[in-house]
N, C-alpha and C positions, 0 to 999 in steps of 0.2 A: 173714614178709612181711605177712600180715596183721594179726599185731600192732603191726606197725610203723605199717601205715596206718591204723590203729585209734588210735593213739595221736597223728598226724599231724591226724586228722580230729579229736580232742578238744582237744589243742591252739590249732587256729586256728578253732574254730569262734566261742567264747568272740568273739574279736577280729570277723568277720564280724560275728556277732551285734551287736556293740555299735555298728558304723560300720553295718549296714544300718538300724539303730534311730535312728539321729541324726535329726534332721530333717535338715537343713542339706546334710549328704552325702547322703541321704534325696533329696532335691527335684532338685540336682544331677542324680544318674541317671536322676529320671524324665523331667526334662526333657532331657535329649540322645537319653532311648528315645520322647520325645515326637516329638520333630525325626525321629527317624531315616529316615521313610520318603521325609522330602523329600532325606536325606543320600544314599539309594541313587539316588533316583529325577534326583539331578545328577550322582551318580558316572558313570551309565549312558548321561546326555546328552553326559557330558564324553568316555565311552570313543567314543561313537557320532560325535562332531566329527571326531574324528581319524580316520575313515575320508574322510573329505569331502578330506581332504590328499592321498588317494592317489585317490581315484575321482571324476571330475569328474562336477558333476551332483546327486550325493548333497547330500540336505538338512543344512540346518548347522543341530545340534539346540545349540548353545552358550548360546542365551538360554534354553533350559528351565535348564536349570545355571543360571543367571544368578537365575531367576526361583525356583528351590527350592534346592539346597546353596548357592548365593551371598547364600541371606537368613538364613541360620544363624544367625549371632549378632540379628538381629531377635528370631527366635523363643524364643532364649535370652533375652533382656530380661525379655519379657514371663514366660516358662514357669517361669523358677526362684523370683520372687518368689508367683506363684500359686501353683506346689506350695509351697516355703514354710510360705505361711497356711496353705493344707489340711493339713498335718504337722503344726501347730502348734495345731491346731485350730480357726483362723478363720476356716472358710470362707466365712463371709458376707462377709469383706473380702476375699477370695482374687483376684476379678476386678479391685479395686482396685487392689489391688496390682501385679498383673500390666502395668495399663496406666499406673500411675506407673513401672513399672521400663522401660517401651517410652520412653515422655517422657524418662526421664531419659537413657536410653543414647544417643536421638539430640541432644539437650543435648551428653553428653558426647563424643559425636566431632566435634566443633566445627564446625558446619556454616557455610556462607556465605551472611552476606543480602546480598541489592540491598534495599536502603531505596526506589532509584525506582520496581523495576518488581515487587517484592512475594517474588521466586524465592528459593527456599532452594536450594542447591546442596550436595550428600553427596558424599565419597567413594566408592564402589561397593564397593571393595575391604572397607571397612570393616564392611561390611552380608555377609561371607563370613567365612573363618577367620581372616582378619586381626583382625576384633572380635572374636572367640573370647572372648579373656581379658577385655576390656574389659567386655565384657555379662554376662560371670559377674562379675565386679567390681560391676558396675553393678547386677546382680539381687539380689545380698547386702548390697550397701549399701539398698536400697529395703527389701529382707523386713528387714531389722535394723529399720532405721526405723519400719518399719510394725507390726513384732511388739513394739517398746517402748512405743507410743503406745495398743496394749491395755489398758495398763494405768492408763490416761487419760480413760474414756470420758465424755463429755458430758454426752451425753444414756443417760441407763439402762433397762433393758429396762421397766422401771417406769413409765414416763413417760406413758404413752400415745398418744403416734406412733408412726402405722407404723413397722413397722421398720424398711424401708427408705430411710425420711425420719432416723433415726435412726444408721443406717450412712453415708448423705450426712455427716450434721455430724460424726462420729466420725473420719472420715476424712478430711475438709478439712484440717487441721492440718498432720497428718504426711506428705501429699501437697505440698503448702507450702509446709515444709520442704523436701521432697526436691528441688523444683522451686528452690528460694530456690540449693540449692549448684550445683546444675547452672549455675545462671544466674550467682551470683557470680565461678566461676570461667573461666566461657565466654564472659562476655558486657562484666564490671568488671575482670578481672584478666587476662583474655585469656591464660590458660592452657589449654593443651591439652592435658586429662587422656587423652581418648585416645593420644597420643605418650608422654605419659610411660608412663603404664601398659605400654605397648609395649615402650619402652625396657628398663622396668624386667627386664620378661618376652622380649626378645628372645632368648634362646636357644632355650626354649620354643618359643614364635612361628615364629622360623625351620624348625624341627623340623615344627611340624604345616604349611606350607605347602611343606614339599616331597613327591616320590614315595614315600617310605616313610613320613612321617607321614598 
């Protein structure tokens, strides 16, 4: 027996090894381990509502949920193209990134304007596990973009600006970009990348919004 699981652990360690070393799948898990405490801290508001159905009185904790596991995929926007950079070793753009993948994800779940009175209007749902797939779509579309554009820089460490005036213009471009597709597709083409993505992934999808996912 112990050879056997000697031989089970040499096996697939190899395979760990190589997918824990990735970046890309890398970033992924730290970002859901980043989320996680907002994930329990809605589980627990959600088990706690459902007491309120049977005992009158009891406080209805559903907006905590609303307000922590219901912003899931936000936190993913932004969390996987920051880990990303820092995997990749760029952590000076790491924040940049982070907040081009937040931009572009609400971009991409096609929000509604009033042109009169200024209001953007979200789906809610979106901003829970319903954007799951969409915000990790959306955070690897952003670190791809932004980890190509490294190799682009402008201005070089050589130059003598600060650095951080340096990381501004480095980053302009590929933010930009990111911004230019959200918007061609959201705003001129009037496509809704969050549906289809959904579409694409609804089995998936289906699966983590119910009771056993």
């Amino acid at each position: 027996m112990n050879k056997f699981m000697g031989w089970m652990t040499d096996s697939f360690a190899p395979k760990v090894n190589k997918f824990a070393k990735n970046a890309w799948i890398a970033a992924i898990q730290e970002a859901i381990m980043a989320a996680m405490p907002m994930i329990l801290i809605g589980s627990f508001a959600t088990v706690l509502s459902l007491v309120n159905i049977y005992v009158k009185g009891f406080p209805d904790f559903s907006m905590i949920g609303t307000f922590s596991f219901g912003l899931f995929s936000i936190f993913l926007s932004y969390l996987i193209p920051n880990s990303v950079m820092k995997h990749k070793n760029h952590v000076e753009i790491s924040k940049q990134a982070g907040l081009a993948g937040l931009a572009f994800f609400l971009i991409l779940i096609y929000p509604k304007l009033n042109t009169t009175t200024g209001a953007i209007t979200f789906d809610s749902n979106s901003f829970g596990t319903g954007g799951m797939i969409a915000a990790l779509i959306a955070g690897l579309f952003v670190a791809f973009i932004m980890n190509l554009f490294t190799k682009f820089n402008f201005i070089g460490e050589d130059s003598g600006l600060p650095d951080f005036v340096a990381i501004w213009f480095n980053t302009l471009l590929p933010i930009i970009v990111i911004l230019l597709v959200g918007w061609l597709f959201t705003f001129q083409l009037h496509f809704n990348l969050y549906e289809g993505i959904n579409s694409l992934f609804s089995p998936l999808i289906n699966l983590g919004q119910s009771f056993w996912g």
